[in-house]
TORVO-236713 format. One record per atom (N, C-alpha, C): z, y, x; atom name; residue in three letters. Coordinates in pm, whole numbers, always signed. Each point is the difference from the previous one (the first is absolute). Layout:
BEGIN
{Z->Z	Y->Y	X->X	at->CA	aa->ala}
...
This chain:
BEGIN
{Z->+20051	Y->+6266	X->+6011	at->N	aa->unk}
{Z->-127	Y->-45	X->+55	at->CA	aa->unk}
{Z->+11	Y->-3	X->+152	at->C	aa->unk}
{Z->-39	Y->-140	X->+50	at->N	aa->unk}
{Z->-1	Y->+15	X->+160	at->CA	aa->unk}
{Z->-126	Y->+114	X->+45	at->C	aa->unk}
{Z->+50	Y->+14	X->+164	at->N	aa->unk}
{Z->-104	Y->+83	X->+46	at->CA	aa->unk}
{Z->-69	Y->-86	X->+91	at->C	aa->unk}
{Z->-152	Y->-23	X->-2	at->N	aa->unk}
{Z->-71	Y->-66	X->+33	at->CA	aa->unk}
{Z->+22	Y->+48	X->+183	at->C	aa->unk}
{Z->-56	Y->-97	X->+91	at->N	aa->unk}
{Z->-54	Y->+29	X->+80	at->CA	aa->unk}
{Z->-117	Y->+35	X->+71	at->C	aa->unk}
{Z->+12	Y->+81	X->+107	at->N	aa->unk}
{Z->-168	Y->+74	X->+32	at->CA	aa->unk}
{Z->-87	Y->-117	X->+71	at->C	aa->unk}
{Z->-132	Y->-44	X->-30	at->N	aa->unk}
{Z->-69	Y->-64	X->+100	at->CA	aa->unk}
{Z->-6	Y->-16	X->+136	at->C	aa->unk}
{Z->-32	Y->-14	X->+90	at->N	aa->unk}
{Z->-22	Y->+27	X->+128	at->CA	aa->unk}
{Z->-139	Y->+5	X->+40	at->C	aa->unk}
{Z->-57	Y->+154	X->+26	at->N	aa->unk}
{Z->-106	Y->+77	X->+20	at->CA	aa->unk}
{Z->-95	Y->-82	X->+113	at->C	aa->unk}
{Z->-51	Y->-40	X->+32	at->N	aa->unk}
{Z->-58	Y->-19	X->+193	at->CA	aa->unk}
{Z->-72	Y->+123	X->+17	at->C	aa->unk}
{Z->-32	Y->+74	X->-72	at->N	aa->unk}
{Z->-124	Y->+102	X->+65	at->CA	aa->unk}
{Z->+97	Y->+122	X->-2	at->C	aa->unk}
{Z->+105	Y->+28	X->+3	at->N	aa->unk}
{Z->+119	Y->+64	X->+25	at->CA	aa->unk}
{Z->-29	Y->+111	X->+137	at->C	aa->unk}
{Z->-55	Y->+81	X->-26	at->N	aa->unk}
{Z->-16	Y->+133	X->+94	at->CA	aa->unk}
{Z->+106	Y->+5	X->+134	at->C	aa->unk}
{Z->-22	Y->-28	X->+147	at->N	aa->unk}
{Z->+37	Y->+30	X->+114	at->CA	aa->unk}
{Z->+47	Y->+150	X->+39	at->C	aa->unk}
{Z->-107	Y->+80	X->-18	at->N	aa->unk}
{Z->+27	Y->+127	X->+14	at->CA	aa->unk}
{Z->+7	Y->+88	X->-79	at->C	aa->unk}
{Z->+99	Y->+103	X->-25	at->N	aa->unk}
{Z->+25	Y->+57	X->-130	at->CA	aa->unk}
{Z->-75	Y->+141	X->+30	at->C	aa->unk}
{Z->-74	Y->+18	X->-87	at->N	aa->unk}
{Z->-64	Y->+98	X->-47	at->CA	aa->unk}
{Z->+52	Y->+147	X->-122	at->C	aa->unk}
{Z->+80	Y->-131	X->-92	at->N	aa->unk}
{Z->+17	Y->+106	X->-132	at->CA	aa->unk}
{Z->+140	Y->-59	X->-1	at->C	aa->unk}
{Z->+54	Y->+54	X->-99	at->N	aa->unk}
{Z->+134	Y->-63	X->-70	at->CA	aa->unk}
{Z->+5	Y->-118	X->-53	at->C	aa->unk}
{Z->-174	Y->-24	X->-85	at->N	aa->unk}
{Z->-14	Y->-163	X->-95	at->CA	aa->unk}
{Z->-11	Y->-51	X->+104	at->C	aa->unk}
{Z->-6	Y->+26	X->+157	at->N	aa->unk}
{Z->-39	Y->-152	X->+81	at->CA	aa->unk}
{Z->+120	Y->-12	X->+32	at->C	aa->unk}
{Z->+131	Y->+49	X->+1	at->N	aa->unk}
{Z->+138	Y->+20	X->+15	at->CA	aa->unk}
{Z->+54	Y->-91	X->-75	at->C	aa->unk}
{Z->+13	Y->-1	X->-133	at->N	aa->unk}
{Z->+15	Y->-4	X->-46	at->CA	aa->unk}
{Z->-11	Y->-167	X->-45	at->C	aa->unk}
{Z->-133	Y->-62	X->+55	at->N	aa->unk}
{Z->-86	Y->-133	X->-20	at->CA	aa->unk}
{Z->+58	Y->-48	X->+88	at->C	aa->unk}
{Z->+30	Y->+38	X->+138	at->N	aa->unk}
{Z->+112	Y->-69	X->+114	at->CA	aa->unk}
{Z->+75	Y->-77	X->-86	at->C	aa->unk}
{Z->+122	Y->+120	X->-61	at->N	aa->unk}
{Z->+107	Y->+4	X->-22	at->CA	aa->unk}
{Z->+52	Y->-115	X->-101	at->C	aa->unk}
{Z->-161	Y->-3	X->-116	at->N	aa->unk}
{Z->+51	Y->-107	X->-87	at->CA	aa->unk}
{Z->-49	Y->-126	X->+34	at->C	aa->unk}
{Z->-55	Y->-28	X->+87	at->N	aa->unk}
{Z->-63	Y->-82	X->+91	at->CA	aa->unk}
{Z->+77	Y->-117	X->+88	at->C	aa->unk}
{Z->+54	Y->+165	X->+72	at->N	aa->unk}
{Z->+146	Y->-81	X->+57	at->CA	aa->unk}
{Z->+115	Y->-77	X->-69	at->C	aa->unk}
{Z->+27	Y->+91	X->-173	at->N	aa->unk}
{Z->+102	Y->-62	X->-95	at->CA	aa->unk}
{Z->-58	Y->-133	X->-21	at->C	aa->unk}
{Z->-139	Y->+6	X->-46	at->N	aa->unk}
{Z->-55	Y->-134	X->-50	at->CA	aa->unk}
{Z->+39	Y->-152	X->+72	at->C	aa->unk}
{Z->-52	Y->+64	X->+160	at->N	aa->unk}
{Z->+53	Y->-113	X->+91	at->CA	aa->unk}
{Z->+111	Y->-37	X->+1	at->C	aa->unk}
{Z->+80	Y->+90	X->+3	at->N	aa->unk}
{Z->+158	Y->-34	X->-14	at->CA	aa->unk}
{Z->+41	Y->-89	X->-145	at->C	aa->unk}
{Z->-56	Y->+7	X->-98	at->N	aa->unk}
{Z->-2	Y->-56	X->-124	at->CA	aa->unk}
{Z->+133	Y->+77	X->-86	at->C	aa->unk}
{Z->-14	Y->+140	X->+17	at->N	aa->unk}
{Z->+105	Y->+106	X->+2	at->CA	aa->unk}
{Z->-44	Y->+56	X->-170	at->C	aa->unk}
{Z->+83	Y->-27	X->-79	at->N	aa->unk}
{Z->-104	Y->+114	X->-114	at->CA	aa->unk}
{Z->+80	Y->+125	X->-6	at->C	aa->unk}
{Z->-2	Y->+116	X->-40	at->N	aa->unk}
{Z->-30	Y->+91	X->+18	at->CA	aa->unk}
{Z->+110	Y->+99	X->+11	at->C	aa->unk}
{Z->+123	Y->-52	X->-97	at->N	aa->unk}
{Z->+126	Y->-23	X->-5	at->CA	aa->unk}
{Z->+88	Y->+10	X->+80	at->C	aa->unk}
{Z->-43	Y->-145	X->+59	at->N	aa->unk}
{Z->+73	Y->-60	X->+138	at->CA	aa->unk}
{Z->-72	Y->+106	X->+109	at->C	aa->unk}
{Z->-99	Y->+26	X->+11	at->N	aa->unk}
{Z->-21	Y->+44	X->+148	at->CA	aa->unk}
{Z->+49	Y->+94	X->+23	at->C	aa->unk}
{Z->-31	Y->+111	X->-136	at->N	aa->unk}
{Z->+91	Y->+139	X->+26	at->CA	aa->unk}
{Z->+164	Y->-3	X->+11	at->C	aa->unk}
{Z->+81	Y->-90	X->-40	at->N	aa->unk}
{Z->+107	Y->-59	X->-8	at->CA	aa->unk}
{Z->+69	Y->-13	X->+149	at->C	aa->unk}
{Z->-112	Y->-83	X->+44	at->N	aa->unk}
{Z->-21	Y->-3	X->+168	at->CA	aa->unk}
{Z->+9	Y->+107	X->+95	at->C	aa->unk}
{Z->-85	Y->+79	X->-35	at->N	aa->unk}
{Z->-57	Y->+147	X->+30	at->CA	aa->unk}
{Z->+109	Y->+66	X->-39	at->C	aa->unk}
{Z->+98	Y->+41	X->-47	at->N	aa->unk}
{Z->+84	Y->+78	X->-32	at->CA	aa->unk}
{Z->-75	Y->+145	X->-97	at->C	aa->unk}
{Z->-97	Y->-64	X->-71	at->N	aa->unk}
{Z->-104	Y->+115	X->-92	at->CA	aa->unk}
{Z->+8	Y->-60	X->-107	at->C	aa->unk}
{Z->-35	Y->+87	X->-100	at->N	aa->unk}
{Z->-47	Y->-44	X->-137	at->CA	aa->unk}
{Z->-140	Y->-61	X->-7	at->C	aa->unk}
{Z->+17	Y->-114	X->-122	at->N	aa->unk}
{Z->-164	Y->-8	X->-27	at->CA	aa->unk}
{Z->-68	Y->+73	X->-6	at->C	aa->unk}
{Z->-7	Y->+120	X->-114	at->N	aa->unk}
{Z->-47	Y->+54	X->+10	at->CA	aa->unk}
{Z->-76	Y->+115	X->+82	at->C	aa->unk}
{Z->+79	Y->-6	X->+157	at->N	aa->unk}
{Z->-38	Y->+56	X->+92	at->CA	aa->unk}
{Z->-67	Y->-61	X->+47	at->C	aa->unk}
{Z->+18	Y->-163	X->+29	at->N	aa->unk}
{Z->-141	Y->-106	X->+57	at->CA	aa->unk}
{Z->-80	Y->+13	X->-83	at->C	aa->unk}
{Z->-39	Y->+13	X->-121	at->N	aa->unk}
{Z->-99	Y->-42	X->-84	at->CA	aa->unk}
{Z->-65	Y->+161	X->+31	at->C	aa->unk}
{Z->+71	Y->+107	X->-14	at->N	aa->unk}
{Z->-89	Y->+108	X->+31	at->CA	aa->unk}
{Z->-127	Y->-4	X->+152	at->C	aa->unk}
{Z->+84	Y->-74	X->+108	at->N	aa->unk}
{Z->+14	Y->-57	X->+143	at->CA	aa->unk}
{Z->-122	Y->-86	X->-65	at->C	aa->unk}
{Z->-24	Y->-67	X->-33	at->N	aa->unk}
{Z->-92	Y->-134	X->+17	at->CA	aa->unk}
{Z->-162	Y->+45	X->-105	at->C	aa->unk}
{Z->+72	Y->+103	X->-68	at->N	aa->unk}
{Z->-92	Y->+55	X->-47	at->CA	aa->unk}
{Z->-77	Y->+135	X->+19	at->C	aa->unk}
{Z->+49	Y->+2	X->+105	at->N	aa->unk}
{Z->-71	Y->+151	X->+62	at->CA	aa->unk}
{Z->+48	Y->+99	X->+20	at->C	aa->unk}
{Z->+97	Y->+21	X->-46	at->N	aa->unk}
{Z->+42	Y->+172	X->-36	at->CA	aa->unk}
{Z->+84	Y->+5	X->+86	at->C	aa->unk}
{Z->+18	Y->+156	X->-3	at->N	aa->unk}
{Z->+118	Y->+39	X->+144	at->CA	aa->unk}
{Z->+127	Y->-24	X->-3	at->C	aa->unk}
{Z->+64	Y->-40	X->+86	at->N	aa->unk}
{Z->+175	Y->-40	X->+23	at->CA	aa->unk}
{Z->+9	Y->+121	X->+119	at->C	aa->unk}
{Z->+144	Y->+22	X->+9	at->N	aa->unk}
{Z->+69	Y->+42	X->+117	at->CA	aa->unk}
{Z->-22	Y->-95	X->+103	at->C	aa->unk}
{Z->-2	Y->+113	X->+148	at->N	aa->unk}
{Z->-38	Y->-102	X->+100	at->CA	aa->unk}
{Z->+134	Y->-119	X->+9	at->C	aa->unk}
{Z->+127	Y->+58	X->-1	at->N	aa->unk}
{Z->+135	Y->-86	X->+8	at->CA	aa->unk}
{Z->-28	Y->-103	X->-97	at->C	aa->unk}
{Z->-20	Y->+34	X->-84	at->N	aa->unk}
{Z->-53	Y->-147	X->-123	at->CA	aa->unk}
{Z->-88	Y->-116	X->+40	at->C	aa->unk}
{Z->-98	Y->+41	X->+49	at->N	aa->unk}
{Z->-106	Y->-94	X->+87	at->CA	aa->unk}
{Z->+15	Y->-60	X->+117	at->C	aa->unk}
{Z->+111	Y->+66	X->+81	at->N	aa->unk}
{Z->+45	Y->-78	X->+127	at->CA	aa->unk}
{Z->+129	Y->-81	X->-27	at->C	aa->unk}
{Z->+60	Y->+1	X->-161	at->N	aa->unk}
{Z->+89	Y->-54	X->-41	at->CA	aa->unk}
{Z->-54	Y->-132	X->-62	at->C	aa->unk}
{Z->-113	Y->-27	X->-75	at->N	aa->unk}
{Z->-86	Y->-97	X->-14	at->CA	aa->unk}
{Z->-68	Y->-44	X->+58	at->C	aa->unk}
{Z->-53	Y->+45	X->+140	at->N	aa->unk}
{Z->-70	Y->-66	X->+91	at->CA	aa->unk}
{Z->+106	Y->-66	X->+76	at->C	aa->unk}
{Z->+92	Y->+97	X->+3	at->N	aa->unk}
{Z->+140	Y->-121	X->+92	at->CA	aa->unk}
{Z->+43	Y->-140	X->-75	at->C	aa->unk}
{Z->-8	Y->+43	X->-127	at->N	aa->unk}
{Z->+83	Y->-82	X->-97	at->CA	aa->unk}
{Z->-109	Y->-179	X->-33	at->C	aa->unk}
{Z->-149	Y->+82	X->+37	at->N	aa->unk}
{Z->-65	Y->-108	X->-10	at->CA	aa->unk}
{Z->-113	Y->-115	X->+145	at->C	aa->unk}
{Z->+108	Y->+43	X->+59	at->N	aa->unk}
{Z->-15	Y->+10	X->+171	at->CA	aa->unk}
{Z->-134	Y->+61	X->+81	at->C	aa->unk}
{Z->-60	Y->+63	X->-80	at->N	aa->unk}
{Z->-120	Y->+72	X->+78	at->CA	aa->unk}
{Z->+13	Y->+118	X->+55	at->C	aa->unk}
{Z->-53	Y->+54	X->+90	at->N	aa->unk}
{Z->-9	Y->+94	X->+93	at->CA	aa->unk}
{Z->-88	Y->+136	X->-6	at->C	aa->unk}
{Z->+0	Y->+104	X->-2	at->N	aa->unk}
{Z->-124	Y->+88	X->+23	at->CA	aa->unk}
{Z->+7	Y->+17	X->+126	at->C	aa->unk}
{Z->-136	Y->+19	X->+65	at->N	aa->unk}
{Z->-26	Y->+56	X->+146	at->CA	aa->unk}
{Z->-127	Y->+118	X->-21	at->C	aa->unk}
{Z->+63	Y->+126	X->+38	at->N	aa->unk}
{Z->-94	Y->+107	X->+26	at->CA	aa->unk}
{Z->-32	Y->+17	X->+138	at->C	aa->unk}
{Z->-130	Y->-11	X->+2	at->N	aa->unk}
{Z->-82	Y->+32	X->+134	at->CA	aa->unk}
{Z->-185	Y->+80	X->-41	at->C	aa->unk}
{Z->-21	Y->+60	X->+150	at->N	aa->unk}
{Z->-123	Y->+35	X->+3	at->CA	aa->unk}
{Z->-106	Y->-90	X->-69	at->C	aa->unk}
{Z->-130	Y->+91	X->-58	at->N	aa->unk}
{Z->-80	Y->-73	X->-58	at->CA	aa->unk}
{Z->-101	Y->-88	X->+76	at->C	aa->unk}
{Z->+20	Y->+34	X->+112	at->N	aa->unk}
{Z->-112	Y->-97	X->+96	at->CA	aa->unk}
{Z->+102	Y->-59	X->+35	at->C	aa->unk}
{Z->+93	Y->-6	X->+22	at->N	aa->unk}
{Z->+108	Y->-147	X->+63	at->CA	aa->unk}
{Z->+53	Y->-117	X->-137	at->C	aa->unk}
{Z->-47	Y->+84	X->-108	at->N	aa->unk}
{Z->+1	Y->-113	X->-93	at->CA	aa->unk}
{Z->-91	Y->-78	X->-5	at->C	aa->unk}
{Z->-178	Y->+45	X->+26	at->N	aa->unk}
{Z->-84	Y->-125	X->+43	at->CA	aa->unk}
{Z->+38	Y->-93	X->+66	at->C	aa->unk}
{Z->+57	Y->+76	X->+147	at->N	aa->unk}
{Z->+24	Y->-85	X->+43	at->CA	aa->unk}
{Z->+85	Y->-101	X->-17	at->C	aa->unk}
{Z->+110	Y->+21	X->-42	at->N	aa->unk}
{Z->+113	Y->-93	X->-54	at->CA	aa->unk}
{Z->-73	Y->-115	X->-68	at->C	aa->unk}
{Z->-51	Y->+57	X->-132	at->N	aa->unk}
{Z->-41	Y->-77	X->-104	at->CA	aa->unk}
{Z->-69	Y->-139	X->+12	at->C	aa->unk}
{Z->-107	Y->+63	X->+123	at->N	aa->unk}
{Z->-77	Y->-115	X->+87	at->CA	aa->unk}
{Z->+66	Y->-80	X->+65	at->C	aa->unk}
{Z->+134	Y->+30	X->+76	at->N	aa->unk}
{Z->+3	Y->-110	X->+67	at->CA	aa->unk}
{Z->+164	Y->-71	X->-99	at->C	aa->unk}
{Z->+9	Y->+48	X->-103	at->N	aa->unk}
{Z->+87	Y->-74	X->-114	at->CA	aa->unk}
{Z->-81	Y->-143	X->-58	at->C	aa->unk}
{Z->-153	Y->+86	X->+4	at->N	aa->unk}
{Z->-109	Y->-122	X->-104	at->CA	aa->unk}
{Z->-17	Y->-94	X->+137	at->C	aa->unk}
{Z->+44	Y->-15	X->+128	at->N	aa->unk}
{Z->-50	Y->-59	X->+123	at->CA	aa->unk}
{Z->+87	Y->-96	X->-25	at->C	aa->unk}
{Z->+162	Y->+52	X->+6	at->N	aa->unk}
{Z->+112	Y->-37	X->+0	at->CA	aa->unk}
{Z->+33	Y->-102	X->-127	at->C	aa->unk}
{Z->-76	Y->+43	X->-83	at->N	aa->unk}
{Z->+24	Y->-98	X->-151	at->CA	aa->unk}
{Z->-73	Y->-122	X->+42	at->C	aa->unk}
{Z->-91	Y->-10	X->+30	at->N	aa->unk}
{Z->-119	Y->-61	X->+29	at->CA	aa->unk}
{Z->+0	Y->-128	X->+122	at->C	aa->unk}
{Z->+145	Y->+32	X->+83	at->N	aa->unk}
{Z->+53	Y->-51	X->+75	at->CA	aa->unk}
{Z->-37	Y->-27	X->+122	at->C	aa->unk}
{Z->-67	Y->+148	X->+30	at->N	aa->unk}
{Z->-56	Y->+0	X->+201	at->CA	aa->unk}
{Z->+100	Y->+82	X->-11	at->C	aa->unk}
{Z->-30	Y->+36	X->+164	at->N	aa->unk}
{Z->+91	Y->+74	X->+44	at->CA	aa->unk}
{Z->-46	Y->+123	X->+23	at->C	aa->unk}
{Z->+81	Y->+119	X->-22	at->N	aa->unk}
{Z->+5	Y->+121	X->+38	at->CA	aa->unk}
{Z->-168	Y->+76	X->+91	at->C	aa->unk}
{Z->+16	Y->+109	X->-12	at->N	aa->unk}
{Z->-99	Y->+48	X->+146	at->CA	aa->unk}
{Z->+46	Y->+49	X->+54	at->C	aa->unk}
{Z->-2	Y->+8	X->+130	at->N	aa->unk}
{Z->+56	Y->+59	X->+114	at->CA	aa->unk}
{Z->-10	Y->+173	X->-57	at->C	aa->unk}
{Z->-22	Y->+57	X->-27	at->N	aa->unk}
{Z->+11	Y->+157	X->-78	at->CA	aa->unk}
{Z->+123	Y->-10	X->-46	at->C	aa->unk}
{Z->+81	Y->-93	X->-109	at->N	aa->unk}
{Z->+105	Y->+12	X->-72	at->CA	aa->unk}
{Z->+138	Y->-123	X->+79	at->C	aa->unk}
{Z->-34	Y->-6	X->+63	at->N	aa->unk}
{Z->+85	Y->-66	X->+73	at->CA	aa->unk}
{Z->+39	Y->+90	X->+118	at->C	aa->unk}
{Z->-76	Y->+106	X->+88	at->N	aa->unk}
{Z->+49	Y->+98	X->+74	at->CA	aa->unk}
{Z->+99	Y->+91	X->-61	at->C	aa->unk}
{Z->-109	Y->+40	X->-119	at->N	aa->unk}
{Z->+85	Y->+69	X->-73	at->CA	aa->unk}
{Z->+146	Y->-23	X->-14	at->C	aa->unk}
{Z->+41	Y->-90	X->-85	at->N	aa->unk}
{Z->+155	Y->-56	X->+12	at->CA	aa->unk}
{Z->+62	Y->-4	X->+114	at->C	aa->unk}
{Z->-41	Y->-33	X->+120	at->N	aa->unk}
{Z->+49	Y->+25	X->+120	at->CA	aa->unk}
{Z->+57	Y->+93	X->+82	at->C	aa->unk}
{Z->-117	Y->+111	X->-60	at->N	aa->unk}
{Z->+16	Y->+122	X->+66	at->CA	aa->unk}
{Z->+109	Y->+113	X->-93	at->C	aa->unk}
{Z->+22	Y->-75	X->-98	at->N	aa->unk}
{Z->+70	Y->+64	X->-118	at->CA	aa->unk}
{Z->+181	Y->-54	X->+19	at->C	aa->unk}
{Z->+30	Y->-84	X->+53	at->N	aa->unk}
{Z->+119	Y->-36	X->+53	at->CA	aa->unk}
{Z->+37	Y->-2	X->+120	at->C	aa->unk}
């Protein structure tokens, strides 16, 4: 029996809260890729069954998760909880296709 592929979510959680919003990235990201489930962990150097635990909520080793987030080119970034507003806001600015605010543009500046 083939293994179907996952939909592609749009209301796909930004900021992770729990493990299931981890998790909704993750198969999110496979979906886009048009990866089934197989192949991605294949990719990932993991078992399915470690993505499917992964996409479904439950806990992995941290090395496992930065082995599938590498494997499926996404990134984690840990930062303060008020500098993630801020981020977030000027990501939805940035999607949206203005430019920056002078707040996050110092920032980067002053950071290199």
């Amino acid at each position: 029996m083939s293994r179907k592929l996952p939909s592609i979510n749009l209301s796909t959680p930004r900021e992770i809260r729990k493990l299931e919003d981890l998790g909704q990235i993750v198969r999110n990201q496979r979906a886009q890729g048009r990866l089934r489930i197989d192949d991605a962990a294949a990719l990932c150097f993991v078992s399915s069954d470690l993505l499917s635990r992964l996409e479904n909520g439950r806990p992995i080793t941290m090395d496992k998760l930065l082995k599938v987030l590498d494997g499926l080119g996404l990134r984690m970034l840990v930062l303060p909880a008020c500098d993630a507003v801020l981020l977030k806001s000027e990501l939805e600015v940035l999607r949206a296709g203005s430019k920056p605010s002078r707040a996050l543009s110092n920032t980067s500046e002053r950071d290199e």
